[in-house]
C-alpha positions as CSV (number, residue, x, y, z in Angstrom):
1,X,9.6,19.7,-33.6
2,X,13.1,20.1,-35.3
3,X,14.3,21.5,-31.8
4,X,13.6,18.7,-30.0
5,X,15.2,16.5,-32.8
6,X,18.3,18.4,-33.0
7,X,18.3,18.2,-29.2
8,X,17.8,14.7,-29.0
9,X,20.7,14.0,-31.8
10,X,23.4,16.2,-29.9
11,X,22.9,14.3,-26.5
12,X,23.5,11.1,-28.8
13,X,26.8,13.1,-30.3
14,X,28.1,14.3,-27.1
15,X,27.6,10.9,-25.4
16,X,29.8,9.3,-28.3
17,X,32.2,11.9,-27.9
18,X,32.7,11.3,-24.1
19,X,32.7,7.7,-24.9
20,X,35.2,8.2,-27.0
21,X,37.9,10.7,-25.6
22,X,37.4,8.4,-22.3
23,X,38.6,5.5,-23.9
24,X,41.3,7.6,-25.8
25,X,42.3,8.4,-22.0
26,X,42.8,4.5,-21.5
27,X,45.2,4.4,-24.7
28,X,42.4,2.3,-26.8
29,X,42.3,3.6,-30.1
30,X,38.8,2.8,-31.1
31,X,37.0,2.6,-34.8
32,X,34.6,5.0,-34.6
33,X,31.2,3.9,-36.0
34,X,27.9,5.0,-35.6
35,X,25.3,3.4,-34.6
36,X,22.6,5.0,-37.5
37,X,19.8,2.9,-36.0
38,X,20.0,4.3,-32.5
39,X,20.4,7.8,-33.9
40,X,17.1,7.7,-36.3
41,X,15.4,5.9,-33.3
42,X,16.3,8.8,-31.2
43,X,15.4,11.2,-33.5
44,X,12.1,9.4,-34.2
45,X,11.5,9.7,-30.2
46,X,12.8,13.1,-30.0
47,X,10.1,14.2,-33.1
48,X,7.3,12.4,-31.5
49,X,7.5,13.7,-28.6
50,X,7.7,17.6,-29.6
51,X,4.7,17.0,-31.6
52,X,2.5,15.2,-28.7
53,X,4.1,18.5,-26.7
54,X,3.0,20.8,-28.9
55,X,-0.3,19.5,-30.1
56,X,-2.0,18.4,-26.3
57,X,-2.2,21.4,-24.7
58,X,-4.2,23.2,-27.8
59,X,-6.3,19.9,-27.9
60,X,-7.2,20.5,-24.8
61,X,-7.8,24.2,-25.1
62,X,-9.9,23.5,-28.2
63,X,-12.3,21.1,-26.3
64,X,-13.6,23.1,-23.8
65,X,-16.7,25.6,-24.3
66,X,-16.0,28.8,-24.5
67,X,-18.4,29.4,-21.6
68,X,-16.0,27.7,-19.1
69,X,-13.2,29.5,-20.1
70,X,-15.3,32.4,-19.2
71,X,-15.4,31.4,-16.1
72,X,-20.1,32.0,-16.8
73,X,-22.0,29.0,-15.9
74,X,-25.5,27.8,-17.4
């Protein structure tokens, strides 16, 4: 779960650093601020979605019988 976070956040950094060095390249000397909200929402996203990837597959596992994994039928 903190992988995909941590994943999630660095796309957000690198994209504001592109953003920024590109408009550095245009002489604009812009105020760097952060935008806090999209970062926790990102993170938020990126958490969820490392959970739901890590959690459905064993769900799934878990609900069949252990006589179909078997490959033995009734």
């Amino acid at each position: 779960m903190a992988a995909g976070t941590l994943l999630g956040l660095l796309a957000a950094v690198v994209n504001l650093a592109g953003m920024w060095s590109a408009l550095a390249l245009l002489s604009v000397r812009p105020v760097l601020t952060l935008p806090w909200q999209a970062l926790g929402t990102t993170a938020a996203a990126c958490a969820l979605l490392a959970v739901v990837s890590a959690t459905l597959p064993a769900a799934t596992a878990l609900r069949r019988r252990p006589v179909e994994l078997a490959g033995v039928r009734e």
